[in-house]
PDB file of N, CA, C and O in Angstrom:
ATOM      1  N   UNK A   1       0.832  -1.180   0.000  1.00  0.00           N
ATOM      2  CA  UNK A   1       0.000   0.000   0.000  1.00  0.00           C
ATOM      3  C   UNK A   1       0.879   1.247   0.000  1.00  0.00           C
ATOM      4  O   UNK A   1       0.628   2.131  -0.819  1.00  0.00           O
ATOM      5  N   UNK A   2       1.811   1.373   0.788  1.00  0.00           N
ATOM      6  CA  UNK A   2       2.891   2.535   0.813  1.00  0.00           C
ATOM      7  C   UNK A   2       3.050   2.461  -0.629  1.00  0.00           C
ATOM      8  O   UNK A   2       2.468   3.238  -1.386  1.00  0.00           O
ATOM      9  N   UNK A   3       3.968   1.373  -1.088  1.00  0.00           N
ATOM     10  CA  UNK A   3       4.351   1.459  -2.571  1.00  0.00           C
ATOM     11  C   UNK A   3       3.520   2.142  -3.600  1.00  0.00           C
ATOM     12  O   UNK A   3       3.785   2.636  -4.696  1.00  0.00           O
ATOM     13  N   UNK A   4       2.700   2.045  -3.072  1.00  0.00           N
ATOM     14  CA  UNK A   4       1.878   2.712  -4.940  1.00  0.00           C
ATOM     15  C   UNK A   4       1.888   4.116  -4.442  1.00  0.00           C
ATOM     16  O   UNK A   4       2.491   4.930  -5.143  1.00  0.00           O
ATOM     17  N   UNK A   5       1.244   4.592  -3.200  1.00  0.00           N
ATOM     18  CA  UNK A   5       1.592   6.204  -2.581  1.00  0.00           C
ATOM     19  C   UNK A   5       2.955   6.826  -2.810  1.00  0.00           C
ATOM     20  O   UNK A   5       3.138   8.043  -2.773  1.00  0.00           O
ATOM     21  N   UNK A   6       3.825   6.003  -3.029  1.00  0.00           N
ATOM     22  CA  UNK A   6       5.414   5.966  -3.050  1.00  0.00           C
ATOM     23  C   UNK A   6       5.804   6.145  -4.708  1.00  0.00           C
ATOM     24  O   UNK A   6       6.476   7.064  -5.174  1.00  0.00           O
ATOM     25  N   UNK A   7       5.435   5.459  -5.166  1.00  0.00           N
ATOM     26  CA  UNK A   7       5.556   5.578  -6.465  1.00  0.00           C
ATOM     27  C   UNK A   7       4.796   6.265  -7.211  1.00  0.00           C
ATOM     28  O   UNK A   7       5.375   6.464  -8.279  1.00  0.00           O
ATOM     29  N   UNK A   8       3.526   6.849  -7.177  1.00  0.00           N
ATOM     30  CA  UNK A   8       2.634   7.956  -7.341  1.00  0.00           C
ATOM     31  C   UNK A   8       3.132   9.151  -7.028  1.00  0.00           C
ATOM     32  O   UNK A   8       2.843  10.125  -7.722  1.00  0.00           O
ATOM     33  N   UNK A   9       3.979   9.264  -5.908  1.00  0.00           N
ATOM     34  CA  UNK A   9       4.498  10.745  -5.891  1.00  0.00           C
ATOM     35  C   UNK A   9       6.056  10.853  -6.338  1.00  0.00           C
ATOM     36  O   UNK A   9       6.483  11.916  -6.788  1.00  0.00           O
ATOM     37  N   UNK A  10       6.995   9.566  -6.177  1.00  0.00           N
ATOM     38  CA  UNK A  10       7.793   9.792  -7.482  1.00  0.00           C
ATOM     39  C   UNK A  10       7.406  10.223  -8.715  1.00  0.00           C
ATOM     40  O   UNK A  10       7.782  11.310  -9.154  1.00  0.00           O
ATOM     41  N   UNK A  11       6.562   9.349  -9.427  1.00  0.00           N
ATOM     42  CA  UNK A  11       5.890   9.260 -10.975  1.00  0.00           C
ATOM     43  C   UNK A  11       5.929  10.945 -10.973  1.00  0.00           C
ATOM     44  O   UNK A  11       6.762  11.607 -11.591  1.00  0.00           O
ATOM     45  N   UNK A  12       4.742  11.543 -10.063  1.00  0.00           N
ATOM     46  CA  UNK A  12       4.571  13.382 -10.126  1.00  0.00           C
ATOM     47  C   UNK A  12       5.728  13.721  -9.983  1.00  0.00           C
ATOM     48  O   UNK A  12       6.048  14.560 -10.826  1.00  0.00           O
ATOM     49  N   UNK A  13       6.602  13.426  -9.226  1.00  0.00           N
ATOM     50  CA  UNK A  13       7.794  14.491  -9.202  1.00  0.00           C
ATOM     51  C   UNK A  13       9.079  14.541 -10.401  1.00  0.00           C
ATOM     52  O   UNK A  13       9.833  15.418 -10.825  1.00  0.00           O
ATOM     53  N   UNK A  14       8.848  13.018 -10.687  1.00  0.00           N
ATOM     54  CA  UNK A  14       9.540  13.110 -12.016  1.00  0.00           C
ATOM     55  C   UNK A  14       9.027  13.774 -13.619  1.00  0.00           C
ATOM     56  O   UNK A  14       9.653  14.107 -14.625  1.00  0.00           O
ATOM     57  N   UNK A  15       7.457  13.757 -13.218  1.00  0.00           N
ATOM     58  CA  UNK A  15       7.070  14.424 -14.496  1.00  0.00           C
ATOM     59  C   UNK A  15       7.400  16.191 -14.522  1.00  0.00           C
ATOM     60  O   UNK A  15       7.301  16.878 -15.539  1.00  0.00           O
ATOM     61  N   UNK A  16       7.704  16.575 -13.503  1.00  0.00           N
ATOM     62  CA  UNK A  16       8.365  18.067 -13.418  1.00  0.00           C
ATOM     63  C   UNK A  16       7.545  18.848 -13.251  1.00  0.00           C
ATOM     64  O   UNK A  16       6.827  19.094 -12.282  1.00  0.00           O
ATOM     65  N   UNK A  17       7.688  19.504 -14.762  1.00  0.00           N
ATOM     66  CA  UNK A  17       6.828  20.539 -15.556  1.00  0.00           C
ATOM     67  C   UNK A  17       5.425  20.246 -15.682  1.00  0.00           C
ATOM     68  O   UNK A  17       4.763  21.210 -16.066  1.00  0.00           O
ATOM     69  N   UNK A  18       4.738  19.101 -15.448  1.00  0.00           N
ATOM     70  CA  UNK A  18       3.591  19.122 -15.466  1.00  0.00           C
ATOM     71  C   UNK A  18       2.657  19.258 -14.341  1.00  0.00           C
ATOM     72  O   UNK A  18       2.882  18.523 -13.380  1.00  0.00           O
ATOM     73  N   UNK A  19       1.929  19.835 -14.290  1.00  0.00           N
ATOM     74  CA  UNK A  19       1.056  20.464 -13.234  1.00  0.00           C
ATOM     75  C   UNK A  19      -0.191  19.071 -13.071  1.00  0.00           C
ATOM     76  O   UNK A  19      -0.671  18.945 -11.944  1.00  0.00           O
ATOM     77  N   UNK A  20      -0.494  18.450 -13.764  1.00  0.00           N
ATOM     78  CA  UNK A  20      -1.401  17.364 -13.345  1.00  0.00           C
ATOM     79  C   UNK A  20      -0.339  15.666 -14.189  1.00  0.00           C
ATOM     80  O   UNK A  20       0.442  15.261 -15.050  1.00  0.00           O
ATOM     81  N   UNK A  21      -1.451  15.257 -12.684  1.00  0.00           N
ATOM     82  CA  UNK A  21      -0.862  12.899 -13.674  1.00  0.00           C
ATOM     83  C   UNK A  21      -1.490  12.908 -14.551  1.00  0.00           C
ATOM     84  O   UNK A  21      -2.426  13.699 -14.431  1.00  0.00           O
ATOM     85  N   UNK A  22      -1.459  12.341 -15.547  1.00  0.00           N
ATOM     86  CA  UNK A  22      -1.903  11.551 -16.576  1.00  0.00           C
ATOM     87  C   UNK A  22      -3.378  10.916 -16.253  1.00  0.00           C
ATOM     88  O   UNK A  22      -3.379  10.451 -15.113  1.00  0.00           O
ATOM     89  N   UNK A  23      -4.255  10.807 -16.722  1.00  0.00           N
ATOM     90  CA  UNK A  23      -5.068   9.954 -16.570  1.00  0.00           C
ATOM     91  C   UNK A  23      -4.652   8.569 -16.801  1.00  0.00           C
ATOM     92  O   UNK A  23      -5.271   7.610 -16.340  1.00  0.00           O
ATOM     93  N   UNK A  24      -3.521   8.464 -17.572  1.00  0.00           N
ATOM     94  CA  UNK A  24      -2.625   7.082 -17.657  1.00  0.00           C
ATOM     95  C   UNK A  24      -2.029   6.545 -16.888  1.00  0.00           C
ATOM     96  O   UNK A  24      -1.666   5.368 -16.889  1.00  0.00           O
ATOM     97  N   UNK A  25      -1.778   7.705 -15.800  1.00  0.00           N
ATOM     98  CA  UNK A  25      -0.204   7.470 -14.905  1.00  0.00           C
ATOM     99  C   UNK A  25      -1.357   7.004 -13.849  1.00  0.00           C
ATOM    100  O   UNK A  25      -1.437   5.858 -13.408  1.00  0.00           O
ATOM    101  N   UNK A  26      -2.006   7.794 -13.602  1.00  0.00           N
ATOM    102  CA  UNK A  26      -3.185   7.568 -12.213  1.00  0.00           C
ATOM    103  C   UNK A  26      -3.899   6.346 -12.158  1.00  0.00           C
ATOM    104  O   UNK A  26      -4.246   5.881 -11.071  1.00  0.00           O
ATOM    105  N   UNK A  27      -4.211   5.645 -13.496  1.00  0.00           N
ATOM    106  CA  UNK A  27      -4.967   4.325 -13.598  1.00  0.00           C
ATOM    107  C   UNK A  27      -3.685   3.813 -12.890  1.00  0.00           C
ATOM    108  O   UNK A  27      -3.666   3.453 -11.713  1.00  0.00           O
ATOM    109  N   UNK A  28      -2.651   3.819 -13.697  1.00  0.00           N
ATOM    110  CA  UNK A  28      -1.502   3.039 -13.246  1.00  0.00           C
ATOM    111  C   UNK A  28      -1.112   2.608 -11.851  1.00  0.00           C
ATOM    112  O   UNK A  28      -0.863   1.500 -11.377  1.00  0.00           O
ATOM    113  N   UNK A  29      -1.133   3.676 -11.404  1.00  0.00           N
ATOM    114  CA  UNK A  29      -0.871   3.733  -9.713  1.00  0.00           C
ATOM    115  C   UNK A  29      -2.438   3.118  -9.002  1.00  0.00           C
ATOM    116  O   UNK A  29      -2.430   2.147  -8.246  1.00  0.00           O
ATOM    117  N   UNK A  30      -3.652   3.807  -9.357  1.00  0.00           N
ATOM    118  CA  UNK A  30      -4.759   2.318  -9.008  1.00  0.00           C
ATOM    119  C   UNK A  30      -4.499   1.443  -8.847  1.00  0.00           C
ATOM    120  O   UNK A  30      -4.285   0.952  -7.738  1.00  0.00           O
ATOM    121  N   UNK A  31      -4.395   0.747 -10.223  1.00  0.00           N
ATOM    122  CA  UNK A  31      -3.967  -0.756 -10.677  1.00  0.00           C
ATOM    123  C   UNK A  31      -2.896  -1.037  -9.332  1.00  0.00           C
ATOM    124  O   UNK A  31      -3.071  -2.018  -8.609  1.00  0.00           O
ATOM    125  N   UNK A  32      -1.930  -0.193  -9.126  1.00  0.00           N
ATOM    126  CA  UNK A  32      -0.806  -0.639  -8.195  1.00  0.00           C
ATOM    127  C   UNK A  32      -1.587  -1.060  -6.847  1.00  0.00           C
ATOM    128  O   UNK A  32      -1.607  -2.218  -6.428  1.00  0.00           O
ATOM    129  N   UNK A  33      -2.248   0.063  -6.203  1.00  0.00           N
ATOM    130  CA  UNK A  33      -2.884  -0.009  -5.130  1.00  0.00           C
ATOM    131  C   UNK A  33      -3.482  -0.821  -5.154  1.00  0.00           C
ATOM    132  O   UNK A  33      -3.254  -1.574  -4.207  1.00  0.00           O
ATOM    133  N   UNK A  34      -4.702  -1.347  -6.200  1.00  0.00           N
ATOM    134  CA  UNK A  34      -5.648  -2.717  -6.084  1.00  0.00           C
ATOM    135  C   UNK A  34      -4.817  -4.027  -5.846  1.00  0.00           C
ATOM    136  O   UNK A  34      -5.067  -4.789  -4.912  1.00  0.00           O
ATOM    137  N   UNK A  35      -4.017  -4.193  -6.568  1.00  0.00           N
ATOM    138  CA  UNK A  35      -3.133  -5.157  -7.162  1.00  0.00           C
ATOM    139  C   UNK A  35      -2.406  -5.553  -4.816  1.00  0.00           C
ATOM    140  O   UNK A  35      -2.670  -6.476  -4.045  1.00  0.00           O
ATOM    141  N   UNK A  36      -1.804  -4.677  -4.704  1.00  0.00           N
ATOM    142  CA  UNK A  36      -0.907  -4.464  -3.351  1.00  0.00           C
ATOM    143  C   UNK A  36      -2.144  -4.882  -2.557  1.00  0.00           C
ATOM    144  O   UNK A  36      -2.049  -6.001  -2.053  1.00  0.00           O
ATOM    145  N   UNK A  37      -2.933  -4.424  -2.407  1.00  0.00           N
ATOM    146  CA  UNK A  37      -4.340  -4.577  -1.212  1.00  0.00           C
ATOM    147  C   UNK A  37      -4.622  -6.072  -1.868  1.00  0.00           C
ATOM    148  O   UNK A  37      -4.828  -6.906  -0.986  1.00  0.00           O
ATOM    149  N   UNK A  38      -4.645  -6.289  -2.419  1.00  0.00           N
ATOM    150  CA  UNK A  38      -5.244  -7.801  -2.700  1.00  0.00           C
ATOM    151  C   UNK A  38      -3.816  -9.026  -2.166  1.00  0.00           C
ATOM    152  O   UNK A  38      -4.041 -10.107  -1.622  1.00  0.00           O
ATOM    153  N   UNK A  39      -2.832  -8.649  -2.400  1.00  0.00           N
ATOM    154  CA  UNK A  39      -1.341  -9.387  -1.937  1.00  0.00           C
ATOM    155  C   UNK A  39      -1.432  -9.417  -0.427  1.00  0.00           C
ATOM    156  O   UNK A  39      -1.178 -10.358   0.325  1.00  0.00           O
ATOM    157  N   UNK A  40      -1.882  -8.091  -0.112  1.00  0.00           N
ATOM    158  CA  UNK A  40      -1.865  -8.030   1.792  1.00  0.00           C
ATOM    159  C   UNK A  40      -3.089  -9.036   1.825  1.00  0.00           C
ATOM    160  O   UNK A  40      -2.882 -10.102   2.405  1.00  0.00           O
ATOM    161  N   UNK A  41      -4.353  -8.819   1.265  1.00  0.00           N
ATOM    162  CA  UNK A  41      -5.587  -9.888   1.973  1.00  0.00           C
ATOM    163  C   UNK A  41      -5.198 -11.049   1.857  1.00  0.00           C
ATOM    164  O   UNK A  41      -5.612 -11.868   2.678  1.00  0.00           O
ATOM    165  N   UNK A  42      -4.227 -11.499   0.735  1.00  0.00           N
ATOM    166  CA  UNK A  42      -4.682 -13.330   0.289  1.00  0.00           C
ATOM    167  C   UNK A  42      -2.679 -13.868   1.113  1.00  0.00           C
ATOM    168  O   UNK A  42      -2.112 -14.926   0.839  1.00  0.00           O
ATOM    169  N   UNK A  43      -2.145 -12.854   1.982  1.00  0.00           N
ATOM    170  CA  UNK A  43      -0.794 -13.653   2.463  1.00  0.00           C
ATOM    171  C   UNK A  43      -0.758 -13.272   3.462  1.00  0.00           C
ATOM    172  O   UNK A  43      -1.391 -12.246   3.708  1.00  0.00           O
ATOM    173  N   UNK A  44       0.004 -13.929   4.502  1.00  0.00           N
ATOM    174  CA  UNK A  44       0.648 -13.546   5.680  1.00  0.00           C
ATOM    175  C   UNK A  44       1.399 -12.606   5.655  1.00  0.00           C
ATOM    176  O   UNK A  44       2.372 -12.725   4.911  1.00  0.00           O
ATOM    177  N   UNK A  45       1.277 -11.542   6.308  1.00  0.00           N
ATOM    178  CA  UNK A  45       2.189 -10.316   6.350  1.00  0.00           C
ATOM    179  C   UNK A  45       3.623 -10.820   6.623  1.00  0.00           C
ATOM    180  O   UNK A  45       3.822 -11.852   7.263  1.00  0.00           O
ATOM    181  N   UNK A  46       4.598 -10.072   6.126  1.00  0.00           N
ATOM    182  CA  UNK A  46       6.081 -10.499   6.273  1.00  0.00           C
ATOM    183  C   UNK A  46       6.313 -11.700   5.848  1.00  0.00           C
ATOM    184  O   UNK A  46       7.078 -12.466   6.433  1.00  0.00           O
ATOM    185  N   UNK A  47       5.635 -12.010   4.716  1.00  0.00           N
ATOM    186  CA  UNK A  47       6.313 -13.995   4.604  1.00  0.00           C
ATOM    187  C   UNK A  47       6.694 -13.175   3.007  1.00  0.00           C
ATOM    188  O   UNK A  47       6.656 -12.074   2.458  1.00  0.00           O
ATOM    189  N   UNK A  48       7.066 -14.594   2.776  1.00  0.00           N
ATOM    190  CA  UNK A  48       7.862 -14.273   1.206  1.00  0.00           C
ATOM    191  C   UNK A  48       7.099 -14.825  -0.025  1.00  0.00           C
ATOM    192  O   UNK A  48       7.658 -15.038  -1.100  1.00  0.00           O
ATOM    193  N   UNK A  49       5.686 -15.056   0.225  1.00  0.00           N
ATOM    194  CA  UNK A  49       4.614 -15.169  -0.346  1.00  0.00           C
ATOM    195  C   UNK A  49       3.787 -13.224  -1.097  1.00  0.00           C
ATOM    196  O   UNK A  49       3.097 -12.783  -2.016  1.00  0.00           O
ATOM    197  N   UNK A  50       4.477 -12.810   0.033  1.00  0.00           N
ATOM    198  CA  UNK A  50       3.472 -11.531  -0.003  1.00  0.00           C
ATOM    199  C   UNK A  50       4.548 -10.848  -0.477  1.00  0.00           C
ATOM    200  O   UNK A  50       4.184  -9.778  -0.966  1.00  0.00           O
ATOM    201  N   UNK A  51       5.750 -11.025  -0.538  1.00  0.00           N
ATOM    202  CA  UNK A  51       6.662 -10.271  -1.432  1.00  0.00           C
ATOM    203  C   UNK A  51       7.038 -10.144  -2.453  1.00  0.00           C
ATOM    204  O   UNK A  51       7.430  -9.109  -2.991  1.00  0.00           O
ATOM    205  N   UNK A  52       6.926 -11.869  -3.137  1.00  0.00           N
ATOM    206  CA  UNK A  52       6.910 -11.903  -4.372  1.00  0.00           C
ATOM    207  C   UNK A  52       5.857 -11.623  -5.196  1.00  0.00           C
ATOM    208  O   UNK A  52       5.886 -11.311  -6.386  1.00  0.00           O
ATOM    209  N   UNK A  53       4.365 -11.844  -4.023  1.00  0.00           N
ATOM    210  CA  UNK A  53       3.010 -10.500  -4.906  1.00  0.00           C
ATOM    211  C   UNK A  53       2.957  -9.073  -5.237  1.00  0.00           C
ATOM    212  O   UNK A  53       2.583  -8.297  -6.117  1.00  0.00           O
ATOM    213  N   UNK A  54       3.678  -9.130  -3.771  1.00  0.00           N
ATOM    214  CA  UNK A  54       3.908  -7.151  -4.485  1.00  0.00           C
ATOM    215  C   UNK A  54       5.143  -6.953  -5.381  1.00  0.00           C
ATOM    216  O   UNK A  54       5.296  -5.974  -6.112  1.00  0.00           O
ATOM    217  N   UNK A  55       5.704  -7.616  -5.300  1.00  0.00           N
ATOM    218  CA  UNK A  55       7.242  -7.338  -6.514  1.00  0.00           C
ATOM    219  C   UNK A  55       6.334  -7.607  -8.002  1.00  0.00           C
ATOM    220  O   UNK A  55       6.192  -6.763  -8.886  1.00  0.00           O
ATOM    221  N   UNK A  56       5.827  -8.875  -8.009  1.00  0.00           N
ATOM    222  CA  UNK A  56       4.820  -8.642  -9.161  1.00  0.00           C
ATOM    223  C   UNK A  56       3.864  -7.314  -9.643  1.00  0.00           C
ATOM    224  O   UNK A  56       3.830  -6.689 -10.703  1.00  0.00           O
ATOM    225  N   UNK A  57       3.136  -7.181  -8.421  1.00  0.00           N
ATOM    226  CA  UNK A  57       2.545  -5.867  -8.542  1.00  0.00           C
ATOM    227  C   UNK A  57       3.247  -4.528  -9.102  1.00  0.00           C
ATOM    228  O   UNK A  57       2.731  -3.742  -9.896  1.00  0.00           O
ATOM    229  N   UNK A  58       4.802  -4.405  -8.403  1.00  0.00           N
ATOM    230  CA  UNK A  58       5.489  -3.575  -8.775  1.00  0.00           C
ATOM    231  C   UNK A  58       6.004  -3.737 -10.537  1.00  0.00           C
ATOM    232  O   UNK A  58       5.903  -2.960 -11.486  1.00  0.00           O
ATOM    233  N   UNK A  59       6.440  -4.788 -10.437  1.00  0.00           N
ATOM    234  CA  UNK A  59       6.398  -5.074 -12.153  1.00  0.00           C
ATOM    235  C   UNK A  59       5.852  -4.580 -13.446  1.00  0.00           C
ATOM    236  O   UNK A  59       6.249  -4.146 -14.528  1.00  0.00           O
ATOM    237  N   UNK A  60       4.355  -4.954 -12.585  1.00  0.00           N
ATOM    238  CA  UNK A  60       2.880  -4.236 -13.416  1.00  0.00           C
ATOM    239  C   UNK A  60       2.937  -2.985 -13.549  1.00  0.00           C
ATOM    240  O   UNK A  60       2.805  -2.376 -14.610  1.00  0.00           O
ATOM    241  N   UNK A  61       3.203  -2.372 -12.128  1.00  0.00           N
ATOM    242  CA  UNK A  61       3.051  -0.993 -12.408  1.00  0.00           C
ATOM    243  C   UNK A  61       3.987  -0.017 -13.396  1.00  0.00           C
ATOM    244  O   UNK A  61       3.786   1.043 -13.988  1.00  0.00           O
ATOM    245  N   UNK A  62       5.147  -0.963 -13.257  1.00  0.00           N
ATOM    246  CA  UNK A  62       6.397  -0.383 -14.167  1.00  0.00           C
ATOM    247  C   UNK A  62       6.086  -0.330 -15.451  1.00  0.00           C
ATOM    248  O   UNK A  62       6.045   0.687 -16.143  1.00  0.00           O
ATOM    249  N   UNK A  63       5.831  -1.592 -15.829  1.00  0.00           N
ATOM    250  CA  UNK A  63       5.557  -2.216 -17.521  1.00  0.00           C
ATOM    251  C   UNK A  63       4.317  -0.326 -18.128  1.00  0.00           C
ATOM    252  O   UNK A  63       4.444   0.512 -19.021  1.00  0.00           O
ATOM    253  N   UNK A  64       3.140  -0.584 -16.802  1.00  0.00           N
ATOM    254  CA  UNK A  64       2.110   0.445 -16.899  1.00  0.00           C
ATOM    255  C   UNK A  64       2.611   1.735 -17.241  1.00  0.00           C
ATOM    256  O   UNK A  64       2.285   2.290 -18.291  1.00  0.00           O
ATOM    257  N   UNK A  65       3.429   2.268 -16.362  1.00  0.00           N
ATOM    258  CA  UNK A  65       4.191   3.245 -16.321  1.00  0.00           C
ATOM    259  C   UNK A  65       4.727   3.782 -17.297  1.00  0.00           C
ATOM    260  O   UNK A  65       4.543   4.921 -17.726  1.00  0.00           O
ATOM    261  N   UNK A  66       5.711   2.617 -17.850  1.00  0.00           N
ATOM    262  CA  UNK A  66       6.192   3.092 -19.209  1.00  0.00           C
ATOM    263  C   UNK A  66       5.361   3.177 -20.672  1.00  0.00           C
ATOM    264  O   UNK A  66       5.759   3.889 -21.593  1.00  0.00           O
ATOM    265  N   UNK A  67       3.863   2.152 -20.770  1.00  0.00           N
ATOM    266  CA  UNK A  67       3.119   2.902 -22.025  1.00  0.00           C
ATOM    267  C   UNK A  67       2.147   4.240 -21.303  1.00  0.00           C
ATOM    268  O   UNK A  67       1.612   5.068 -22.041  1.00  0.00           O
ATOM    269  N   UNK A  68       2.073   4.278 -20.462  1.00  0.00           N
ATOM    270  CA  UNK A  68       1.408   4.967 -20.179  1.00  0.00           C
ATOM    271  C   UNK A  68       2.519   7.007 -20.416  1.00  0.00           C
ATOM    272  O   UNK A  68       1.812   8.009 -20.524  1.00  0.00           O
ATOM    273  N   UNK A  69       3.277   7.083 -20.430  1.00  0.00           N
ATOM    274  CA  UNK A  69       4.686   7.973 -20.399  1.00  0.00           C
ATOM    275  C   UNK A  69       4.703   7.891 -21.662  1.00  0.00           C
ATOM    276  O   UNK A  69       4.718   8.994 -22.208  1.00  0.00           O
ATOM    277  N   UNK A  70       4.709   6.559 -22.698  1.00  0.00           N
ATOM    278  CA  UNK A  70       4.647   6.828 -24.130  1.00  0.00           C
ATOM    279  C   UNK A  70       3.424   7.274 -24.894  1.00  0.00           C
ATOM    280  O   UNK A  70       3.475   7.816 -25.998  1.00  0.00           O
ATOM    281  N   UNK A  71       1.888   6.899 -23.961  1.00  0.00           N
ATOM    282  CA  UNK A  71       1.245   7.786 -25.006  1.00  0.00           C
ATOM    283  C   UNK A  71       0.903   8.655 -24.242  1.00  0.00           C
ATOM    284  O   UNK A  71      -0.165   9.126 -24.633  1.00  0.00           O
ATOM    285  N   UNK A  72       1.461   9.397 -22.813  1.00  0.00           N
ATOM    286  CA  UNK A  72       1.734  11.227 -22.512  1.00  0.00           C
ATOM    287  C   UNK A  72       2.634  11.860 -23.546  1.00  0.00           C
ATOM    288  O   UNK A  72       2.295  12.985 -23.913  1.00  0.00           O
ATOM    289  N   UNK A  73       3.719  11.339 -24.080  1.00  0.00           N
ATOM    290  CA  UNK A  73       4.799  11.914 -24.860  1.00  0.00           C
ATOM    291  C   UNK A  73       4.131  11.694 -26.308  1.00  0.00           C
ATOM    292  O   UNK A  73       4.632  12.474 -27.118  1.00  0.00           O
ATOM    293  N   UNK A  74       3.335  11.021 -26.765  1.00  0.00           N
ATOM    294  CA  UNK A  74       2.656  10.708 -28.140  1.00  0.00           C
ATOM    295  C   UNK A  74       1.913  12.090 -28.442  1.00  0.00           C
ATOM    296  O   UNK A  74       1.778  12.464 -29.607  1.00  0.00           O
ATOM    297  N   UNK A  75       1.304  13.045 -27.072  1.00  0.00           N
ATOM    298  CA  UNK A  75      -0.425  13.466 -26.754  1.00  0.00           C
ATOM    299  C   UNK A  75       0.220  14.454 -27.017  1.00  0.00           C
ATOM    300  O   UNK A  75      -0.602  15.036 -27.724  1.00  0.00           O
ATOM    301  N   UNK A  76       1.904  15.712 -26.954  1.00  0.00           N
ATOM    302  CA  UNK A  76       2.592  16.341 -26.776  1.00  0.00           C
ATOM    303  C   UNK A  76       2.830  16.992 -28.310  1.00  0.00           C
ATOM    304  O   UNK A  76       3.675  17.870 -28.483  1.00  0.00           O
TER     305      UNK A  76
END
């Protein structure tokens, strides 16, 4: 859950110059948050079940991240 809050306000701070997220970038970071909240319900906290869900999750969000950055830079 931190992670996607975490990476949502990287994502903004790296976009700079832009004054709003993406409607691309923001699904993205959703997706992260749904994805993370569902890893915490279905594992034991601190096991290595629930780490390799959110590393997945994190994955997703990356892969997301980057078309989502290519069609902000397409829209430009």
């Amino acid at each position: 859950m931190k992670t996607a809050f975490t990476l949502l306000v990287l994502s903004t701070t790296l976009l700079g110059c832009s004054n709003s997220i993406s409607p691309e970038l923001n699904q993205c970071a959703q997706q992260n948050y749904q994805c993370e909240r569902s890893c915490e319900m279905q594992n034991t906290p601190e096991t290595m079940s629930l780490q390799v869900c959110t590393d997945k999750c994190i994955e997703q969000y990356n892969a997301c991240k980057a078309q989502a950055e290519k069609i902000t830079e397409s829209k430009r």
